[in-house]
C-alpha positions as CSV (number, residue, x, y, z in Angstrom):
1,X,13.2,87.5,197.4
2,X,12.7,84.7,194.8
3,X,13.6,84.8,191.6
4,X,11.6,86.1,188.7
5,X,12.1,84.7,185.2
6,X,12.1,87.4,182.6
7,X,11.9,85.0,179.6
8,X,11.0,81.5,179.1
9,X,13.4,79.4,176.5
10,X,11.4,78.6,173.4
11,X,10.1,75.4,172.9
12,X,8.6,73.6,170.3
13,X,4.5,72.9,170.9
14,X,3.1,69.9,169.4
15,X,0.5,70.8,167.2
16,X,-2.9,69.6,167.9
17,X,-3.6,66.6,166.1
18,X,-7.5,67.2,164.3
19,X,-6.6,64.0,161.4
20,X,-9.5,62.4,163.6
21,X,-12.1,65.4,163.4
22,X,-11.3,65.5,159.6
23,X,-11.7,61.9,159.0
24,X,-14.9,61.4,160.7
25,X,-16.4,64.8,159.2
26,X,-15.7,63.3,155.9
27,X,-17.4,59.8,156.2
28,X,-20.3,61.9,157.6
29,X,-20.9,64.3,155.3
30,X,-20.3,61.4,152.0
31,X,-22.9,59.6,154.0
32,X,-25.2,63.2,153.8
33,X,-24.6,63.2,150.4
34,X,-25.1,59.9,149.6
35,X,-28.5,59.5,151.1
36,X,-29.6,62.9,149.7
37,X,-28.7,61.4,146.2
38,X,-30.7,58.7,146.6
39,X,-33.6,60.6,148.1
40,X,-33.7,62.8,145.1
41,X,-33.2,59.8,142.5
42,X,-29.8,60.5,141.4
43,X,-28.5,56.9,142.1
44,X,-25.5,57.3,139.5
45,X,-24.2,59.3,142.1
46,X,-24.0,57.2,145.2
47,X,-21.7,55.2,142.8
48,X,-18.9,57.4,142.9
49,X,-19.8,60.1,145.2
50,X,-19.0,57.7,148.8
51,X,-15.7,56.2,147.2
52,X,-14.6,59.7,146.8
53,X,-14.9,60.8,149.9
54,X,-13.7,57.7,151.8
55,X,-10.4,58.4,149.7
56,X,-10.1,62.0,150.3
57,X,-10.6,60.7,154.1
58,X,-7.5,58.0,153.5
59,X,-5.7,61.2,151.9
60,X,-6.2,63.2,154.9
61,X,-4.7,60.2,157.3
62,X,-1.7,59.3,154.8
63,X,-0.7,63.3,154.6
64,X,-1.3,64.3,158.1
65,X,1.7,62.7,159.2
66,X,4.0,64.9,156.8
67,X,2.3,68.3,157.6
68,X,2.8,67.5,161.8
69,X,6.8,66.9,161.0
70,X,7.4,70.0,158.6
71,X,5.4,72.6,160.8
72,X,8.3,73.8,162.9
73,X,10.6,74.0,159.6
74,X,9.8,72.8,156.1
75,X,13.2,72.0,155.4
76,X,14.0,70.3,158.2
77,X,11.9,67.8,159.5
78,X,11.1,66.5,162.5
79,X,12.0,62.7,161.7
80,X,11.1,61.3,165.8
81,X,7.4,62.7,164.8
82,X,7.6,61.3,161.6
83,X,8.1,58.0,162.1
84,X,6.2,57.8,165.8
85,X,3.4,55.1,166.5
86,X,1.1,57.7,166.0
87,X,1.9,58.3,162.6
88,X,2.5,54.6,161.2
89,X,-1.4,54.2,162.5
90,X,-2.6,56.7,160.6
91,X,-0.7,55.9,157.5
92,X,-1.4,52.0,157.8
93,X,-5.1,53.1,158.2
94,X,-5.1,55.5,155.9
95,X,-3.7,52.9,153.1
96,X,-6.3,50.6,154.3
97,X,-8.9,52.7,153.7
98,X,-7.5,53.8,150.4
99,X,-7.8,50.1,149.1
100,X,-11.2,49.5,150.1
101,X,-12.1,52.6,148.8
102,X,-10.9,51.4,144.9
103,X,-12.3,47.3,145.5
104,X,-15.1,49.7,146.2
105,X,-15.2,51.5,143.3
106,X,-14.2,48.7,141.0
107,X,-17.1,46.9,142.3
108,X,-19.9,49.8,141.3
109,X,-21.9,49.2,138.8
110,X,-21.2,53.0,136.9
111,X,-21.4,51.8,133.6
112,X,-22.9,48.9,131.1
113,X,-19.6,49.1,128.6
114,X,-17.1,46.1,129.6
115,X,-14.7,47.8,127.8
116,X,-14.9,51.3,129.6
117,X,-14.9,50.0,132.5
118,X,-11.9,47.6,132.1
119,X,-10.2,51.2,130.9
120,X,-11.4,53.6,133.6
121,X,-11.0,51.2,136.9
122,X,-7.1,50.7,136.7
123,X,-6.9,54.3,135.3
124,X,-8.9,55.4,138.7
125,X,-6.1,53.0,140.6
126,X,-3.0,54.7,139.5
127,X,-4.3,57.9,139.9
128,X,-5.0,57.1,143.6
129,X,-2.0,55.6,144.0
130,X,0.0,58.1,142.8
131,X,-2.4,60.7,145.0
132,X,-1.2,58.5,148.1
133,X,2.4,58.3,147.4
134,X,2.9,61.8,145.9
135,X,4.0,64.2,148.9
136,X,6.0,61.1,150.0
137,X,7.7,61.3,147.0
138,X,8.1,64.7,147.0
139,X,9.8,65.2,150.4
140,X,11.9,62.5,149.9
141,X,13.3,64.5,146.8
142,X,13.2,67.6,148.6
143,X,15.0,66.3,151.3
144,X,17.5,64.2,148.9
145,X,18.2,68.3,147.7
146,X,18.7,69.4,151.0
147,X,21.5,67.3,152.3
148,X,23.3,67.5,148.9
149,X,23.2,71.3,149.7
150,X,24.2,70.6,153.2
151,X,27.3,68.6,151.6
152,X,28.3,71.5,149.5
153,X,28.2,73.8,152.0
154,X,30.5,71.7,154.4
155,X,32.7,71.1,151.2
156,X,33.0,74.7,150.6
157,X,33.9,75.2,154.7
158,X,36.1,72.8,154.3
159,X,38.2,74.2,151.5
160,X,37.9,78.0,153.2
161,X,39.4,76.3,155.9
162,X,42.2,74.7,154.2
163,X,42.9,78.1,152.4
164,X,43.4,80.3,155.4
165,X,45.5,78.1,156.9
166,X,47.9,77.3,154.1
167,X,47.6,81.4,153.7
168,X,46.8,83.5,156.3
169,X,48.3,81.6,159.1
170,X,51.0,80.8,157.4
171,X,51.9,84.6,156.9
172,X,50.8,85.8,160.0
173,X,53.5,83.4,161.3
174,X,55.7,84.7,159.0
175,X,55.1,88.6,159.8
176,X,55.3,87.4,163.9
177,X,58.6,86.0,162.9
178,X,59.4,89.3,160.9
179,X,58.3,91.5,163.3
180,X,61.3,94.2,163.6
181,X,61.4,94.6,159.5
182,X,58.5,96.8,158.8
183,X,59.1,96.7,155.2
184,X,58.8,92.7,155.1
185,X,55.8,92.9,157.4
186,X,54.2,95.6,154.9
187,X,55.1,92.9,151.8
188,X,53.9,90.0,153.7
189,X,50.1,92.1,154.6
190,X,50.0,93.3,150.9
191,X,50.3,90.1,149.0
192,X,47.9,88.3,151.3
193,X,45.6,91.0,151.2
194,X,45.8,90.7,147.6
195,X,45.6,86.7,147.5
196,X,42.5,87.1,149.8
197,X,40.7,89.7,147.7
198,X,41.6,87.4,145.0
199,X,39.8,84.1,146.8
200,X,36.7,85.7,148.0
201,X,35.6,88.8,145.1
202,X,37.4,87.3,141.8
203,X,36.8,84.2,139.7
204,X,39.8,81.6,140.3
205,X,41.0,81.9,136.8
206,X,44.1,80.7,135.5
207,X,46.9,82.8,133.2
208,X,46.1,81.2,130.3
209,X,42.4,81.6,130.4
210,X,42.7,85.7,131.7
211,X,45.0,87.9,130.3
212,X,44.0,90.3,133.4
213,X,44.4,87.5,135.9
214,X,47.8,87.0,134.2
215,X,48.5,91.1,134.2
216,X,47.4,91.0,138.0
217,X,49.9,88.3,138.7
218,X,52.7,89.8,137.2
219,X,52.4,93.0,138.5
220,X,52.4,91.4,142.1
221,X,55.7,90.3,141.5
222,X,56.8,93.0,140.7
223,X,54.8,94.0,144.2
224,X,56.6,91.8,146.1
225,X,60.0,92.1,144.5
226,X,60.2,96.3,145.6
227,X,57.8,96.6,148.4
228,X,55.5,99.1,146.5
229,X,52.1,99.4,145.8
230,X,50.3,99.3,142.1
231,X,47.3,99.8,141.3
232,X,46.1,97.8,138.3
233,X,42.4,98.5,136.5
234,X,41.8,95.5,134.0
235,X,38.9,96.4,131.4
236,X,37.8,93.6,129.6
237,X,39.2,90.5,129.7
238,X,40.2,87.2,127.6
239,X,41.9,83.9,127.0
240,X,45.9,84.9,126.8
241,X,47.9,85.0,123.4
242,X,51.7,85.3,122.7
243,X,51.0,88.7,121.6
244,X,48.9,89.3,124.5
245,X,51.8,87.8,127.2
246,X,54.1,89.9,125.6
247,X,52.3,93.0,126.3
248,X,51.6,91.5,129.3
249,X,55.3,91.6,129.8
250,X,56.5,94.4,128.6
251,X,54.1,96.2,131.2
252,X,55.9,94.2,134.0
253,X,58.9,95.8,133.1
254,X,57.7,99.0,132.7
255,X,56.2,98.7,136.2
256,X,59.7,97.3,137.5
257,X,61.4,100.8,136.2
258,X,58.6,102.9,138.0
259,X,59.1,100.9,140.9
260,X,63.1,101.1,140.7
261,X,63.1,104.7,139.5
262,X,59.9,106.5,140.1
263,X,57.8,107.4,142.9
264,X,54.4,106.3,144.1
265,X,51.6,106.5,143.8
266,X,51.9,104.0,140.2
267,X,49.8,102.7,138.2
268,X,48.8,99.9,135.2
269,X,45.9,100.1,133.4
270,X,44.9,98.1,131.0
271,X,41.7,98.1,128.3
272,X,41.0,94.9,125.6
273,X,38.8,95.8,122.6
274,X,38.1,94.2,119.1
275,X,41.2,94.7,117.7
276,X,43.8,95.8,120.1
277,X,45.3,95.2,123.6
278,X,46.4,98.5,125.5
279,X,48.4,98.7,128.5
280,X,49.4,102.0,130.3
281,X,52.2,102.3,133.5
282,X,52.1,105.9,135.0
283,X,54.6,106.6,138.2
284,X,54.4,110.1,140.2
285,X,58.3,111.2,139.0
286,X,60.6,112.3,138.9
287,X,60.7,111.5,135.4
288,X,63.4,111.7,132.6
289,X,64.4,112.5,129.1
290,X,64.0,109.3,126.8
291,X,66.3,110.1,124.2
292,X,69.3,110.6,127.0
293,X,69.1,106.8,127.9
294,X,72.6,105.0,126.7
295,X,72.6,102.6,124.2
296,X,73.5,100.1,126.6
297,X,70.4,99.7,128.9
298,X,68.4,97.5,127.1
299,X,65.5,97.2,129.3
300,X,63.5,99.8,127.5
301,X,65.0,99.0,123.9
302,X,64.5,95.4,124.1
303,X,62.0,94.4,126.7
304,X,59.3,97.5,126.1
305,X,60.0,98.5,122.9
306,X,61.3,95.7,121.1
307,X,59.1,93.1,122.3
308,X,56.0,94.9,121.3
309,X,57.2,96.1,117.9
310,X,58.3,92.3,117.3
311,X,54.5,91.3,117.9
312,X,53.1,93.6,115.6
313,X,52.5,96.0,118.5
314,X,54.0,99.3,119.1
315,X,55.2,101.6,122.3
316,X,55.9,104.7,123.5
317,X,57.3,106.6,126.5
318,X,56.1,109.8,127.8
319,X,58.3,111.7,130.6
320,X,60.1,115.0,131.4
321,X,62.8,115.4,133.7
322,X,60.8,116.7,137.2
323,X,57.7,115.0,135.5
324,X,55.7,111.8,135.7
325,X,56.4,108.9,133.1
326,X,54.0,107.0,131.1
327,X,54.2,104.0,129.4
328,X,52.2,103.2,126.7
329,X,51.9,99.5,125.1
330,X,49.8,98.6,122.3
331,X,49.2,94.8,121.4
332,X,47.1,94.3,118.2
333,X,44.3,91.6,118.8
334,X,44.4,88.4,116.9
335,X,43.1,85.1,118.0
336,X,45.8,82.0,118.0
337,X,45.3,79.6,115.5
């Protein structure tokens, strides 16, 4: 039984070369016209009517060559075709032609002015020159845009590549290595998750230019420090102040009592407006009564309270023993000067 081939692998056909057909349709038809003109008097005609057409016919052979190597893929093409013995004829010919055409032209008698015609021949020159040279020209710019996106995009592979492996390998060697502590193989996932969200969906932003990136960044510390999980919401966003950081901080620490103390799920959320800056940290419980706290645990005295009242800010503390706790921190808005 022999064997039947289902498909055939694709291949790329040579197009049918018709640059001849063209060509010699051309001459004939300018020769038509030419005769006709003369037939019915109009001998201004013949002056310029043959030139044009033996240069639309030296168009035809100096393009054909580019529309043969860009008709399997505009933006790439095939260069073997391009510069074949085929195609140097045709353009060498084509030129030819093009230059007789113009002595042709230049030699008509179209006009009895000396000056017009000293203006309109070299005029009639560049234009046909820049008519031969044009889609040169222009592939060789398109084509100069092509590999400079072609050297982006390997520059871009290249620094993806860098990145997972000075991240994600790096960590997944690190949770192979951890493997019999769940909770540092839970850390390890989060924070890469989180720096890999961060790479690919975010802007690469700095602290000082994003009070959220700097909000996001401290609160993964805080992530990392007690193996929990926060959820952080960042409306608006905008280059970081002192007063800013501050509340910036003072949320950390609330989010460091929730995770010490409370229970998840927890939460930060933060809105910038006009004028003010507002943070809010919510844990799950089991809450407690503020005024009970001693004197002595400065955390919420001096790090919430006082550092946001010392800013021109203000915050206040919501919980009930067997309740959740919120945190609220307000930062007034005002630029740096």
């Amino acid at each position: 039984m022999t064997d039947q081939r289902l498909a055939t692998p694709l291949r790329r056909r040579a197009p049918q070369s018709r640059w001849w057909l063209v060509t010699l349709g051309g001459l004939l038809l300018a020769m038509s016209l030419t005769m006709l003109a003369r037939r019915w008097g109009i001998v201004g005609a013949a002056s310029w009517l043959v030139p044009a057409f033996a240069f639309s016919a030296a168009l035809v052979l100096v393009w054909s060559p580019l529309e043969s190597a860009v008709q399997s893929d505009a933006r790439r093409p095939d260069v073997v075709a391009l510069f074949s013995r085929d195609a140097w004829a045709r353009v060498v010919l084509g030129i030819v032609l093009a230059i007789l055409t113009l002595v042709w032209f230049s030699q008509q008698h179209f006009t009895d002015d000396p000056i017009l015609r000293a203006v309109v021949v070299p005029v009639v020159a560049v234009v046909a020159l820049a008519l031969v040279l044009a889609p040169w020209w222009l592939r060789l710019i398109r084509q100069v845009g092509v590999e400079r996106e072609r050297r982006v995009r390997e520059f871009e592979r290249a620094e993806i590549a860098a990145h997972l492996h000075d991240s994600v390998l790096q960590t997944l060697t690190l949770i192979r290595a951890k493997a019999d502590d769940p909770d540092a193989v839970a850390r390890l996932a989060r924070a890469q998750e989180r720096d890999l969200r961060s790479y690919l969906y975010q802007d690469r932003r700095s602290e000082a230019d994003s009070v959220a990136t700097a909000l996001q960044r401290a609160v993964s510390e805080v992530e990392d420090a007690y193996g929990v999980a926060i959820d952080v919401v960042s409306v608006g966003d905008a280059p970081t102040t002192d007063a800013m950081r501050a509340g910036v901080d003072a949320a950390k620490e609330a989010a460091q009592n929730a995770a010490r103390h409370g229970s998840e799920p927890i939460s930060v959320y933060a809105e910038l407006t006009a004028d003010r800056y507002e943070l809010f940290v919510r844990d799950s419980g089991p809450g407690f009564d503020p005024s009970a706290v001693p004197e002595d645990r400065a955390g919420i005295r001096n790090s919430i309270l006082g550092r946001s009242r010392r800013h021109g800010g203000d915050a206040s503390i919501a919980s009930t023993p067997g309740g959740r706790t919120e945190v609220t921190i307000t930062i007034p808005r005002q630029e740096e000067r």
